[in-house]
N, C-alpha and C positions, 0 to 999 in steps of 0.2 A: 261562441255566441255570435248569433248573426245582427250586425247591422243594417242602419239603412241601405237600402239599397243592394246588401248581400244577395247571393243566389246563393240556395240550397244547395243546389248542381255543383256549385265551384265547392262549396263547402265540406260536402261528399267528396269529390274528389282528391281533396289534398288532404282525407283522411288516411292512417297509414294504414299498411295490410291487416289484416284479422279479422275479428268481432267488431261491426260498428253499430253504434245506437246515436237517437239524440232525443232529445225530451222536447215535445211543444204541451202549449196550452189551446184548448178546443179552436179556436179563431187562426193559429198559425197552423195548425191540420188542415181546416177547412181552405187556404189561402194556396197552401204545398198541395194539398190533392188538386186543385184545379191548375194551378199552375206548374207545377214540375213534381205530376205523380210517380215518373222514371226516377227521381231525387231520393222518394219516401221508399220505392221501392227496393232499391239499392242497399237499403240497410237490413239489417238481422235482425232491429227490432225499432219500433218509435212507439215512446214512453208519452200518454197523455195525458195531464193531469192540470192540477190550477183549478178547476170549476170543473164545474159536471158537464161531462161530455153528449153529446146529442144521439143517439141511438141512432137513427138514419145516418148520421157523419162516421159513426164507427161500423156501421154495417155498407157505407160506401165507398169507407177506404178499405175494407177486409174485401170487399170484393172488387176492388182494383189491385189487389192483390201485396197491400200494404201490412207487415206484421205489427198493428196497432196491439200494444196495451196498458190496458188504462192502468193509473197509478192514484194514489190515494195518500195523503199524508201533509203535513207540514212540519213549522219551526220543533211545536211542541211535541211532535212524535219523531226528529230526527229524522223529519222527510218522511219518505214513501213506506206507509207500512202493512197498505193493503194494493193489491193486485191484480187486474181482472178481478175485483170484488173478494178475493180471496185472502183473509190475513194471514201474514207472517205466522211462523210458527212461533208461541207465546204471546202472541198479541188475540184480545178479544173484542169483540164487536156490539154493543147492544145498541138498540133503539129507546129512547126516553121522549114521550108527550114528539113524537115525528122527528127530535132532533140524535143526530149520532154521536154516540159516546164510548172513546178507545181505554184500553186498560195495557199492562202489558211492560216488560221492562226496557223499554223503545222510550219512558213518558219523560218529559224535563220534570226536573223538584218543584220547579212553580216560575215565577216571574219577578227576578232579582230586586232587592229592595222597592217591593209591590206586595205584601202580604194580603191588601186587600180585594186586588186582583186573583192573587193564587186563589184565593177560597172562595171565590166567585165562579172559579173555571176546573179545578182540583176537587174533587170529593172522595171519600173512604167508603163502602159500603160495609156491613156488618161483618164481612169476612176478612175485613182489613185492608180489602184490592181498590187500587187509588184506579180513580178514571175520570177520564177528561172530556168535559162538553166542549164539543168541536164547534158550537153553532151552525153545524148544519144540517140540511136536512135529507134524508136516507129512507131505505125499507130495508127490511133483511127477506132473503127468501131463502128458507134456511140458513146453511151459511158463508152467503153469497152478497156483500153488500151492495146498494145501488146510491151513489148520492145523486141529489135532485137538485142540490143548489144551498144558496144560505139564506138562512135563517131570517138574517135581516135584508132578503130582497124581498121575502114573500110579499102578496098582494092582498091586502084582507078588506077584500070588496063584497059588502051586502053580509057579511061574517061568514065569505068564505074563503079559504088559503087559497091564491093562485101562484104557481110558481112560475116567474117569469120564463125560469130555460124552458120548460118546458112551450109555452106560447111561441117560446122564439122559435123553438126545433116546429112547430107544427105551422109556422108562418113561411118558415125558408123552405117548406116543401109544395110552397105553391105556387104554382109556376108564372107566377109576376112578381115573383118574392127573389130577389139576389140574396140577402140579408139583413138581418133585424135583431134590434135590441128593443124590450122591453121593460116597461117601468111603472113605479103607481102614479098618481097627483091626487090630491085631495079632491073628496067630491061630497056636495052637501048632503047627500044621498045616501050614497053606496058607502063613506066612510073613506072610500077612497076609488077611482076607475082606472081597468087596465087604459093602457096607453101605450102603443107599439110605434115604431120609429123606422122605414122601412127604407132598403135600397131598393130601386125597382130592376127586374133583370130588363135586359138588352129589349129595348122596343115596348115595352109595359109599361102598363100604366096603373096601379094596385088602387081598387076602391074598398072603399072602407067598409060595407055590405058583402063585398062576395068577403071579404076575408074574417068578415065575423061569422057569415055562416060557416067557414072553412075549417075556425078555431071551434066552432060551437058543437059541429059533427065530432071531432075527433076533443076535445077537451072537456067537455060541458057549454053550457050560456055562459057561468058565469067568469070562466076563462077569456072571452071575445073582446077585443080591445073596444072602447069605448071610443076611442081617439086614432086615427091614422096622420103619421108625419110622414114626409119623404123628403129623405137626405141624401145627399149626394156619398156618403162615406159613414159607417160607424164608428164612431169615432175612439180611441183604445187607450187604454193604459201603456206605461214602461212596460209591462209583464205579457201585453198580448192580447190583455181580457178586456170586455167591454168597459168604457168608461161609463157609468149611468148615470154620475151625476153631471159630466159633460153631455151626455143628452137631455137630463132636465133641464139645465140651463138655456140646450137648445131650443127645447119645445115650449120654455116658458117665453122665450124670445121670441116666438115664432108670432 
């Protein structure tokens, strides 16, 4: 496990001979590909998982030549149990009302004296097969899963879902965009308005118009942030992943 201040580079290095892998979450990928993509490259494999990873970040570490893949899982499925979208053998995949839901003898029994948690998150279907609402949210294409984020980030502005990663991923591709985390806030209107939180790249300066026409080409209108912040850092969890409600905090202080 890398610390503050750790390099990847050193940390590769004083790995021993063989197979080497190492796991990040979408934000420590994005941080290693720009800063020591020789690091990511050195390995046989880098495992990506934690949240949904950005389809440009994976299609620009595979073509720096980085063996990215994604993983899929947590507590309650004993970690990773889907693959480059592809489940384990025994493990099954469905889609419910946009949210993903695993089956499979990978599942925990439920959540130790919490009964009324388990049956909140654990359900039977008619054929007896326990399966677990992950809260989050997915597509299948065939059977190929894609997660898009959770459940409890979406955006439901004007009564329409926006999923923040995905605004984030279509913000960081615009070239006055270093990085961005997205969020809601309440709005008397819409029920609620995007609001994006942005690092500006080297000599930029991100206005709030070119980057809603930006999101609104490639997302819809109702994806387009309503709000532009710029922050010098976005700011992270222990795990790597964006902190959101350390940006509302910031945005409502702002």
């Amino acid at each position: 496990m890398l610390g503050p201040g750790d390099r990847l580079t050193d940390a590769v290095a004083a790995m021993p001979a063989g197979r080497r892998y190492t796991a990040l979450v979408p934000t420590q990928l994005r941080r290693a590909l720009a800063a020591e993509p020789d690091a990511l490259r050195a390995l046989d494999a880098v495992l990506v998982g934690g949240a949904a990873t950005d389809p440009d970040l994976l299609a620009a570490a595979r073509d720096a030549g980085v063996a990215v893949v994604t993983t899929y899982g947590m507590s309650e499925t004993a970690g990773g149990c889907v693959y480059d979208g592809v489940p384990l053998d025994g493990v099954a995949v469905r889609i419910v009302h946009g949210g993903i839901e695993l089956a499979g003898p990978q599942l925990a029994l439920g959540y130790r004296l919490d009964p009324a948690a388990t049956a909140a998150a654990f359900t039977t279907d008619a054929d007896g097969r326990r399966w677990f609402r992950t809260q989050d949210v997915g597509t299948l294409d065939g059977d190929r899963l894609t997660v898009h984020g959770r459940l409890d980030d979406v955006v439901v502005t004007g009564g329409v879902n926006v999923s923040p990663q995905a605004v984030e991923g279509a913000l960081r591709a615009h070239p006055t965009v270093a990085d961005a985390v997205v969020t809601g806030r309440p709005d008397p209107e819409w029920g609620a308005r995007v609001v994006a939180a942005v690092v500006p790249a080297p000599g930029a300066v991100p206005e709030l118009a070119a980057l809603r026409s930006w999101v609104a080409e490639r997302l819809g209108a109702p994806a387009a942030p309503k709000e532009l912040h710029l922050v010098a850092a976005v700011p992270l969890l222990h795990t790597g992943k964006p902190d959101r409600r350390a940006v509302t905090r910031l945005i409502e202080g702002a």
